[in-house]
Legacy VTK file of the C-alpha trace (Angstrom):
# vtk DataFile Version 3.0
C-alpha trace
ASCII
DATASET POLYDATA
POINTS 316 float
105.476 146.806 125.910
103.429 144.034 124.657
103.459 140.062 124.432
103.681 140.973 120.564
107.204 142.780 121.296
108.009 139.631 123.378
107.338 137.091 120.857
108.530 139.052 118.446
112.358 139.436 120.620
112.385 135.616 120.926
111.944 134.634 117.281
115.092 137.267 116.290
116.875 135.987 119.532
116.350 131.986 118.508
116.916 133.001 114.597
120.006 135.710 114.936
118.584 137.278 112.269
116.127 139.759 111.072
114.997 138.662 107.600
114.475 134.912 108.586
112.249 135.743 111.856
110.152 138.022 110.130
109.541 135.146 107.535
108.904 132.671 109.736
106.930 135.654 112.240
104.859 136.294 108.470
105.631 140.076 108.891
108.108 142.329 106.787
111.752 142.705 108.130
111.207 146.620 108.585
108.545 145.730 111.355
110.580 143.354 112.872
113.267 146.094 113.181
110.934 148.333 114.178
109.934 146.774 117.182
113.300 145.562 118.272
114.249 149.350 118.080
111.182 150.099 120.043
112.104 147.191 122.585
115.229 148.653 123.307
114.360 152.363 123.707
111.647 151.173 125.697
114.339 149.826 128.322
116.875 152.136 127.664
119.579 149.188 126.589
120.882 147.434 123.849
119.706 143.744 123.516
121.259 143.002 120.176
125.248 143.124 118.585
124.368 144.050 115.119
126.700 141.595 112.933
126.795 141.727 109.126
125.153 138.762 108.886
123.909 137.787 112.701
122.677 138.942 115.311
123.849 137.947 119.240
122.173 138.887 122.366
124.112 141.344 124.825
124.138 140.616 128.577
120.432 142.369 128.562
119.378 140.812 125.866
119.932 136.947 127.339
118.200 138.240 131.050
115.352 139.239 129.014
115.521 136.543 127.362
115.152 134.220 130.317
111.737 136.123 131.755
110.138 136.696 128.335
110.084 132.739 127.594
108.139 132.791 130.921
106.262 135.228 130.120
105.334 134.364 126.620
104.908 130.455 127.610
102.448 131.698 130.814
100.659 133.716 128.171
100.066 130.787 125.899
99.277 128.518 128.709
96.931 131.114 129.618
95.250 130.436 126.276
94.936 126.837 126.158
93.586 126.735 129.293
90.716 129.063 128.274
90.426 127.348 125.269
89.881 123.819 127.194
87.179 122.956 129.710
87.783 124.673 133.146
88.078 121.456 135.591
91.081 120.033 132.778
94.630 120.067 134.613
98.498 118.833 133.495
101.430 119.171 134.289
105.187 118.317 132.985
107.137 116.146 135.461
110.845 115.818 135.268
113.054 113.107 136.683
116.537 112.142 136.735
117.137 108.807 136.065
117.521 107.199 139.506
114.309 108.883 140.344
112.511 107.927 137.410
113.089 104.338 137.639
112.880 104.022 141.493
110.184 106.925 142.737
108.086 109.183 139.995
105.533 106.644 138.906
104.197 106.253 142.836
104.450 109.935 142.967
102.720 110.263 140.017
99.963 107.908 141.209
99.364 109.851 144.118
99.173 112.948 142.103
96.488 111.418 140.046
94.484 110.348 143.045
94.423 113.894 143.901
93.520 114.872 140.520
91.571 112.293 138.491
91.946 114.448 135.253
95.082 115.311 135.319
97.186 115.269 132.246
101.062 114.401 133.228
103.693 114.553 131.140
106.891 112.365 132.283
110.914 113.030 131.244
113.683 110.869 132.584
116.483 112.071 131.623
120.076 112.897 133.444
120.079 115.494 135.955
121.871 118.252 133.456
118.997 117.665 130.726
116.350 118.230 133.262
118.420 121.412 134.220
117.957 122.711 131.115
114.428 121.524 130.142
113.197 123.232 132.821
115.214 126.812 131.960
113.389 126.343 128.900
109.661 125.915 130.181
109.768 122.525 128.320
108.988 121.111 131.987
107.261 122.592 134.988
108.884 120.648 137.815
111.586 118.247 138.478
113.070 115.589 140.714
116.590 115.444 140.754
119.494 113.138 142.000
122.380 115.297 140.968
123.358 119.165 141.778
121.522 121.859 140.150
123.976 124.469 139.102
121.823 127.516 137.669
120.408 129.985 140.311
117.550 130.531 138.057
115.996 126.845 139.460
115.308 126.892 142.672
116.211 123.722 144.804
114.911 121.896 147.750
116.203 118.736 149.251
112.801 116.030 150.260
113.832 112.609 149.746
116.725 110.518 151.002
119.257 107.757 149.098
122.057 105.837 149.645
125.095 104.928 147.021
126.790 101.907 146.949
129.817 100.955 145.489
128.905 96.908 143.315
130.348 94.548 141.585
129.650 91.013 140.428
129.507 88.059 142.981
132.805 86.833 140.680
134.798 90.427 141.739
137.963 90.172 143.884
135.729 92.352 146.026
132.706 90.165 146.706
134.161 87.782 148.842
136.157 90.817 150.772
135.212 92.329 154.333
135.780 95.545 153.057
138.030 97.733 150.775
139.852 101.187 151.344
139.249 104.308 148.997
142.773 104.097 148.057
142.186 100.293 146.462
139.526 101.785 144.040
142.166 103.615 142.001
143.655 100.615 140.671
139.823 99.344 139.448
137.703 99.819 136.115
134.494 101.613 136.654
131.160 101.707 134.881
129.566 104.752 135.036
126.416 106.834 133.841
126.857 109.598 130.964
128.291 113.074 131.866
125.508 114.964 132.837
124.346 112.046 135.791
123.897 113.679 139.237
124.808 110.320 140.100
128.251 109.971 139.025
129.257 113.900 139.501
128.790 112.830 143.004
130.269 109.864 143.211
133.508 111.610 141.215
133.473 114.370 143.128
133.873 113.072 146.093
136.423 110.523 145.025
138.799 113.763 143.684
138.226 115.516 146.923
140.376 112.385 148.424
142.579 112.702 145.894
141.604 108.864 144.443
141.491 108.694 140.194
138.636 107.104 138.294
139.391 105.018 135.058
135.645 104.464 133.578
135.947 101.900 131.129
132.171 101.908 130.306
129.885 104.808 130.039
126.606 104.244 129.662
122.924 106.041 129.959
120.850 102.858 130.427
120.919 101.273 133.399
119.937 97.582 131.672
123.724 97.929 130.187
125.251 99.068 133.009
123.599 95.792 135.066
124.162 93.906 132.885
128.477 94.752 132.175
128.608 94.423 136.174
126.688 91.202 136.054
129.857 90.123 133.331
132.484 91.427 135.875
133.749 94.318 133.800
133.992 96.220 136.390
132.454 98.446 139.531
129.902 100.861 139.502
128.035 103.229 141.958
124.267 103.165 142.062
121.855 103.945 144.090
120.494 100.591 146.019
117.108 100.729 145.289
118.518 100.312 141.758
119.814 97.393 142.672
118.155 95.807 145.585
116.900 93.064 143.828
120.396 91.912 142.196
121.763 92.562 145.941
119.159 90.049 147.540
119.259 87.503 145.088
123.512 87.635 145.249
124.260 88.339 141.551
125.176 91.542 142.617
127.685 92.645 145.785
127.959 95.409 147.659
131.572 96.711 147.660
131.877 97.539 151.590
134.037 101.279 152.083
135.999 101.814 155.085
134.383 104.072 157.599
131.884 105.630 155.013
128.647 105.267 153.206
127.410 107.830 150.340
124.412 109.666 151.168
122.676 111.894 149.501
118.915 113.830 149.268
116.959 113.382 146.006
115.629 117.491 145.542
112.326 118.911 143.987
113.281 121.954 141.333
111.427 124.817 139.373
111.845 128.000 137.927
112.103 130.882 140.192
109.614 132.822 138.015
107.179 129.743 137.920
103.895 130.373 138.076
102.310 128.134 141.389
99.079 126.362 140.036
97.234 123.909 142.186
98.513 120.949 140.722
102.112 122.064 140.989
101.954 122.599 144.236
100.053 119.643 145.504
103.086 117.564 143.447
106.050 119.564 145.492
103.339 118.524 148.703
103.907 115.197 147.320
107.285 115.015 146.963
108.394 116.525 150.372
105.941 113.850 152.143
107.125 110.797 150.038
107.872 107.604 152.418
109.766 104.801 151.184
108.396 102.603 154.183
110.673 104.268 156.400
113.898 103.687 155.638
115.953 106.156 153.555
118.726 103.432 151.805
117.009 100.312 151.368
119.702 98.269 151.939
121.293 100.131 155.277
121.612 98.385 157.794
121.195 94.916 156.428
124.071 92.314 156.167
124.666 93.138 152.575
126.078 96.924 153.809
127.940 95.670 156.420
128.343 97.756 159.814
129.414 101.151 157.868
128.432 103.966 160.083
130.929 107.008 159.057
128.646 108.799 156.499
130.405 110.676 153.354
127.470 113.478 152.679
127.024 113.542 149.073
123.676 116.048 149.356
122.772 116.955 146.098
LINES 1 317
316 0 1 2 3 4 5 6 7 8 9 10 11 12 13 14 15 16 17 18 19 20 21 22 23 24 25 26 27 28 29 30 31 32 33 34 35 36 37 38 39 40 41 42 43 44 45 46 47 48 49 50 51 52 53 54 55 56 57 58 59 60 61 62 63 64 65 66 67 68 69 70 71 72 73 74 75 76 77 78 79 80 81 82 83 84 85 86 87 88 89 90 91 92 93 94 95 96 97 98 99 100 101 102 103 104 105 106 107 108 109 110 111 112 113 114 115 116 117 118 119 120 121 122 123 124 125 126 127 128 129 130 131 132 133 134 135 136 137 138 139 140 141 142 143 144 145 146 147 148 149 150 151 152 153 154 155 156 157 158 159 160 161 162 163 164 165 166 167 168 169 170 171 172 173 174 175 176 177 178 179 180 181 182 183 184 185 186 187 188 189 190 191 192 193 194 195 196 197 198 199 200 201 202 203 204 205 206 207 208 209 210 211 212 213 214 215 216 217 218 219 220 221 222 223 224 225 226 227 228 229 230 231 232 233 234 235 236 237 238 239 240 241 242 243 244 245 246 247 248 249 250 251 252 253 254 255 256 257 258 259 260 261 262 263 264 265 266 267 268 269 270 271 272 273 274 275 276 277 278 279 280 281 282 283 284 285 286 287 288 289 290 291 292 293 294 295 296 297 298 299 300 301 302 303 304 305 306 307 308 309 310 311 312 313 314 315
């Protein structure tokens, strides 16, 4: 079995169909047959259900599907690298978007202290698009708020957070000592996209008490979602460094739970078949030593959390 076979498998596995892969491979379709046949004689399994007109992977098929982009990707990376001067590093950094806005630039600073040639590539996205970038080798490692669910990407918790429940300073809420869970049912929320690690924990743990959501605004930028809670349309949770200047400055108010603050662990992830180079594992170094001066929720323990010391674990 060679990386040609492997290529060759993806192409038909992406296209679904003979004819059109071995167009866009620039070989004839009776090769391209050929050395699916030979694939799967080789392993002694069928990778393809042979349609009329497409082609769909079997159970085999998608498992070696999954090592074979590794593969294939480790072989072209192999490649490049030989093809560029020897001292010339990168790497492709994911981030969810809490992370991204509040922690990957200072990580990434560090990492290029470590490696003054370094090329980095950055992607902030939710925690479910990471997910996948990363299943497809379109990333090499990630920071996540939010729950990885394949077993593929291995997980491991290095950074702490807090959630807190906001509103605007001219919210019912502000000017209240504190609310119950129960009073949150009755309120409007605004809340990341589906996909946010961020709000699957936040609405997970509000079904496990049996409490409804009603999110009247969904959005993926967290400009619009300041700036509808700075309008009073409604609550949102956030994490507080996304919000610690709003929170000091009083625009913003922290919605004080009964008995309970939302914690949680930001969480480095790669591929279980990842390949460890230097600079990947001098970032996960990074990453499990990263201080933010101290003190895991920025705003614990000041006035504007209030004395809430029954923790609701929400570890990603």
């Amino acid at each position: 079995m060679t990386i040609k076979h492997l290529k060759v498998f993806l192409v038909v596995a992406e296209e679904k169909n003979m004819s059109v892969a071995a167009g866009k491979l620039f070989l004839s379709q009776p090769t391209v047959s050929q050395t699916i046949s030979e694939m799967e004689k080789h392993y002694g399994v069928k990778l393809f259900e042979r349609y009329p007109k497409t082609l769909y992977l079997t159970e085999a098929g998608e498992r070696l599907k999954g090592y074979a982009q590794h593969i294939v990707a480790s072989f072209d990376r192999l490649d490049q690298i030989m093809a560029q001067a020897a001292e010339e590093k990168q790497l492709r950094i994911g981030a969810s978007v809490t992370v991204g806005n509040c922690i990957i630039s200072e990580l990434a600073d560090q990492l290029k202290q470590e490696f003054p040639n370094i090329r980095t590539f950055i992607r902030v996205d939710n925690t479910r698009v990471i997910e996948n970038q990363l299943l497809q080798n379109q990333l090499d490692v990630a920071v996540v708020e939010g729950e990885i669910k394949s077993t593929e990407i291995l997980t491991k918790p290095v950074i702490d957070d807090c959630m807190v429940l906001v509103c605007s300073r001219f919210h019912p809420f502000a000017d209240r000592r504190h609310v119950s869970l129960r009073e949150l049912a009755e309120e409007q929320f605004i809340l990341r996209e589906e996909g946010s690690g961020t709000r699957e924990l936040f609405e997970s743990k509000m079904k496990a008490e049996g409490v409804p959501v009603h999110v009247c605004w969904e959005c993926s930028n967290l400009g619009s979602i300041k700036q509808a809670l700075l309008h009073n349309h409604g609550l949102s949770v956030l994490s507080a460094r996304l919000v610690a200047d709003e929170l000091r400055s009083g625009e913003l108010c922290v919605v004080k739970i009964e008995d309970c603050v939302w914690k949680r662990r930001f969480c480095t992830a790669i591929h279980k078949n990842k390949h460890l180079t230097e600079e990947l594992e001098v970032f996960l170094e990074l990453a499990g030593c990263y201080q933010d001066h101290g003190n895991p929720c920025p705003m614990q323990g000041s006035e504007l959390l209030g004395n809430q010391d029954c923790v609701v674990d929400c570890e990603a």
